[in-house]
N, C-alpha and C positions, 0 to 999 in steps of 0.2 A: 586296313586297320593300321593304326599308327601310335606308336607309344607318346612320342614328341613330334612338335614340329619341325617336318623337313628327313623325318628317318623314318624309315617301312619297318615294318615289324616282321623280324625273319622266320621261320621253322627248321634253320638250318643247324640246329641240335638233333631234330629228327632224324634224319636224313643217312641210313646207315651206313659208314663205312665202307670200305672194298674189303673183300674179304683176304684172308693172306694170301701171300701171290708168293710164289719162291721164283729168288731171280734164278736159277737155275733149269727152272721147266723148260720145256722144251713149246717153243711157239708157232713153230712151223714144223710139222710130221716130214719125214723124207720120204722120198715117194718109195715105192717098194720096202725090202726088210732091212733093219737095220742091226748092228749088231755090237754092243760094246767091245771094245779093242782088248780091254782089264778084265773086266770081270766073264767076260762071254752071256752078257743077258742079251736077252732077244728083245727087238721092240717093233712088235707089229699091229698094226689096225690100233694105232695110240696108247700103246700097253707096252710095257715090261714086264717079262719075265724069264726064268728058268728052264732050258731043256736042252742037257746037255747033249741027247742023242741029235735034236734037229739044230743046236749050235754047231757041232761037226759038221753035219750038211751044209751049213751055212758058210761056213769059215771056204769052202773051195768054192762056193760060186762067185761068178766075175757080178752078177747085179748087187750082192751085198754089203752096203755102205758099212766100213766100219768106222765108229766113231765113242764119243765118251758119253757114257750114263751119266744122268746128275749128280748120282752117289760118287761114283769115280771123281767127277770133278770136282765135287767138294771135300771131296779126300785130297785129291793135289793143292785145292787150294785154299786145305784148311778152315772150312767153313762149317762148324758144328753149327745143328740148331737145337741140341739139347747136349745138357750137360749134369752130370749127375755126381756127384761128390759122397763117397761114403765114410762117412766118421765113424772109428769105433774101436773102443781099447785093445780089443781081442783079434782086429785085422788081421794082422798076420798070421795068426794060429789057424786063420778059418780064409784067405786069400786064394786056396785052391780050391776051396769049394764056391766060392763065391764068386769063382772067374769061371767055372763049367755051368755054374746058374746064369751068367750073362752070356755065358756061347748057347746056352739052350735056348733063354729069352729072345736071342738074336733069329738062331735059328727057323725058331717059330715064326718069325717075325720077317726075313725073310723070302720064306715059301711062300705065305701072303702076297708081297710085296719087296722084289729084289733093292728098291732103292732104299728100304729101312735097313740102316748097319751102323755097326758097331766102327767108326772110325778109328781110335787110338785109347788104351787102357794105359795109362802113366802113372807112378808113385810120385805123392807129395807129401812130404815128410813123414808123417804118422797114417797122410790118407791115401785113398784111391780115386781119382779122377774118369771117368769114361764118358768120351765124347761122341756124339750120334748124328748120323744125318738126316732124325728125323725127331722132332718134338716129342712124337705120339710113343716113339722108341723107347726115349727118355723115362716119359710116364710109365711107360709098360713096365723099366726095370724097376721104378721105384717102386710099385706096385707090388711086385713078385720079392724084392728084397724085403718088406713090412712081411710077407706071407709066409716068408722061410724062415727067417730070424727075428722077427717082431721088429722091436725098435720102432723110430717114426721116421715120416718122409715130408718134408717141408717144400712146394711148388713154389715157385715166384716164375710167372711170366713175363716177357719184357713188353716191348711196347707193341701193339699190333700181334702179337703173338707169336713172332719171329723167332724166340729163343726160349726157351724152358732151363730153369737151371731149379735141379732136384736135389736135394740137400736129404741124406738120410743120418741117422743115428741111432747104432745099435741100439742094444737092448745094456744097461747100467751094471755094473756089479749092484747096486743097493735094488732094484725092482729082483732081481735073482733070488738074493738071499731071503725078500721079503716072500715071495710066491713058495719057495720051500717052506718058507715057518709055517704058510697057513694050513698046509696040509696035514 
């Protein structure tokens, strides 16, 4: 089939994309256990994770490659794939509870999955910045910050899905004062 003379008519709008790919994965498994150098996660039979009684064991045997988790390496090389900015008047009054909400977030987060973390919490001006090694991370705190303190959470993906940047903002002096009156 042919739109014009001399051009084929393509379907290659159809045609779906590659799914996201992190340059970081690991594409070749090392043969035997392996064992990050930073954090002591284990990676065996294609997995990451946590256990600190058989990382011990691990750490003295001569067959165990030690090397860097994707997470460690995108911590040295500064490579967030989510980033989440929290705006809000009252920050500071409420920054320690709100930095034990993202160590729990994290936490949970995790034990799932050691390559989900929390890379660098930084103050910017009036706001808070937390940077993550993982998109899905990102979303989980925005998620949990709307749950504990209201306010909204604003997504914007980049291109291919590569980066997540989460935009929250508290909850107003005026929605406050309005919600007391109705009562």
């Amino acid at each position: 089939m042919s739109t014009r003379k001399g051009k084929r008519y393509t379907t290659s709008y159809k045609e779906k994309q590659h799914p996201k790919q992190d340059p970081y994965a690991m594409f070749k498994a090392p043969k035997g256990p392996a064992m990050c150098r930073t954090c002591k996660a284990i990676y065996v039979n294609k997995r990451w994770y946590i256990d600190s009684s058989e990382a011990s064991k691990l750490a003295g045997a001569s067959t165990t490659q030690k090397l860097l988790c994707p997470a460690c390496q995108k911590i040295t090389d500064d490579y967030p794939e989510g980033i989440v900015t929290l705006q809000w008047s009252d920050l500071r009054e409420h920054e320690d509870e709100i930095r034990g909400l993202i160590a729990n977030v994290e936490a949970r987060a995790v034990s799932v999955n050691p390559l989900d973390r929390v890379m660098k919490i930084s103050k910017r001006k009036k706001d808070l910045e937390v940077q993550t090694t993982n998109d899905r991370l990102a979303h989980r705190l925005g998620r949990a910050l709307v749950r504990a303190y209201k306010g909204k959470a604003e997504y914007k993906w980049a291109h291919r899905d590569m980066l997540v940047r989460v935009t929250w903002q508290g909850p107003d002096e005026n929605t406050k004062s309005k919600s007391k009156g109705k009562r």
